[in-house]
N, C-alpha and C positions, 0 to 999 in steps of 0.2 A: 288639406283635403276637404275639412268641411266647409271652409270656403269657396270655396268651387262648385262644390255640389249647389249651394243655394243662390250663384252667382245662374249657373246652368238652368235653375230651378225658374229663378227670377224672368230669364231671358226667353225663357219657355212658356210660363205664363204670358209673358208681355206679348210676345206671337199670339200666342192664341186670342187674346183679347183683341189684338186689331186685326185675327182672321174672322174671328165672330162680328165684328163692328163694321168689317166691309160688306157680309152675309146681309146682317142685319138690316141696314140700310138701303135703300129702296134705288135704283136704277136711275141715274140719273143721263139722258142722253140729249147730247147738245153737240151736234159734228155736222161734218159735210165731207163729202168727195165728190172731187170733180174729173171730170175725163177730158181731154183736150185733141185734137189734130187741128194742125196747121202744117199742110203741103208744101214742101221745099222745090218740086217740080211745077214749072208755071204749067204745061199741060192738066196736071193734080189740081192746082189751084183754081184753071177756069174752070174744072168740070166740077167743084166743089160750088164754086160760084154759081153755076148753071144750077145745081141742086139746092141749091137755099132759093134763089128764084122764084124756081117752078114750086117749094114749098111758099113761098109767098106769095105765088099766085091763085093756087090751088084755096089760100085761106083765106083771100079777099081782099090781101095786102099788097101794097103797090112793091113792084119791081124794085123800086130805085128807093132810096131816102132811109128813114129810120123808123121801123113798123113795132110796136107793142102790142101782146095779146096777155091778156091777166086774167087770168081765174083765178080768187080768193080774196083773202082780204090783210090789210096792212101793206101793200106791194109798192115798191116805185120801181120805176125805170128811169134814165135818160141815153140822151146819145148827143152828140155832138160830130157834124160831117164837116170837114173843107173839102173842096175840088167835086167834080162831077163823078157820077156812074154808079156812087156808092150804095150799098144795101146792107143795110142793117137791121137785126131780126129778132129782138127779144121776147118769149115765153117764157111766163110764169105762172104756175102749177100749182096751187099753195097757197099757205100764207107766210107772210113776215118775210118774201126775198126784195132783195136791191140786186138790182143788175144796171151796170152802164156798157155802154158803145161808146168809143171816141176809133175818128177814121178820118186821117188825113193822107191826103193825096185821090186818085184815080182809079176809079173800078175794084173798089176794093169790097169782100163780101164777107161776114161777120153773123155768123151763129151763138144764140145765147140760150140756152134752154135750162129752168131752174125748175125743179119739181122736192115735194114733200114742205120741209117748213124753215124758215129762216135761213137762207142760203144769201151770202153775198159771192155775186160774180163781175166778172169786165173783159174786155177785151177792149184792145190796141194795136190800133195799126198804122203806122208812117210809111209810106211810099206808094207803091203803083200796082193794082195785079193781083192782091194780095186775097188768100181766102183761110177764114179758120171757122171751128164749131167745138163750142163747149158746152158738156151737160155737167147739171151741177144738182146734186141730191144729197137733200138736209135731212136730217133728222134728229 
């Protein structure tokens, strides 16, 4: 029986010390969540298209090709297009994100928006038609 108790005892203390030691210890946050849609109906999909667009029109970036907007500092982008029509749209908000584009095929359209700090994001797209948008917040 008195074995138990200070076995009990033991395992009781040992809680408590690594619930004080988590307390203790100061916050450490290092995450992201990201949000995604990409349209299964090609009607969804051109008017999603139409919408990334007119937001790259609206911000001085061309229609077509692969446009970066950076605010902050440590940031990269890239993108990589084959075939024609394509738009590609990277914002970043922040510091310390990476975001790529890569889009092959035709009229394809590609949302990337990264806000807060160290966020890696991408998107990918093989074929024809195609439209997505991803928001990605780090913290």
């Amino acid at each position: 029986m008195t074995t138990k108790i200070i076995k009990t005892t033991l395992a009781a203390l040992v809680a408590a010390a690594i619930g004080v030691a988590a307390i203790a210890s100061p916050a450490t946050a290092g995450g992201q969540v990201s949000i995604s849609y990409a349209p299964t109906d090609p009607d969804e999909a051109q008017a999603l298209g139409l919408g990334l667009g007119l937001y790259s029109l609206f911000q001085g970036m061309n229609t077509t090709g692969a446009n970066v907007s950076q605010h902050g500092n440590g940031n990269s982008a890239g993108g990589s297009q084959t075939g024609s029509g394509n738009n590609g749209v990277i914002v970043q908000d922040g510091n310390g994100h990476n975001g790529t584009i890569h889009q092959n095929g035709n009229n394809n359209s590609c949302g990337l928006f990264q806000f807060g700090q160290n966020t890696n994001g991408s998107c990918m797209q093989n074929g024809n038609g195609q439209s997505s948008i991803t928001g990605v917040f780090g913290f």
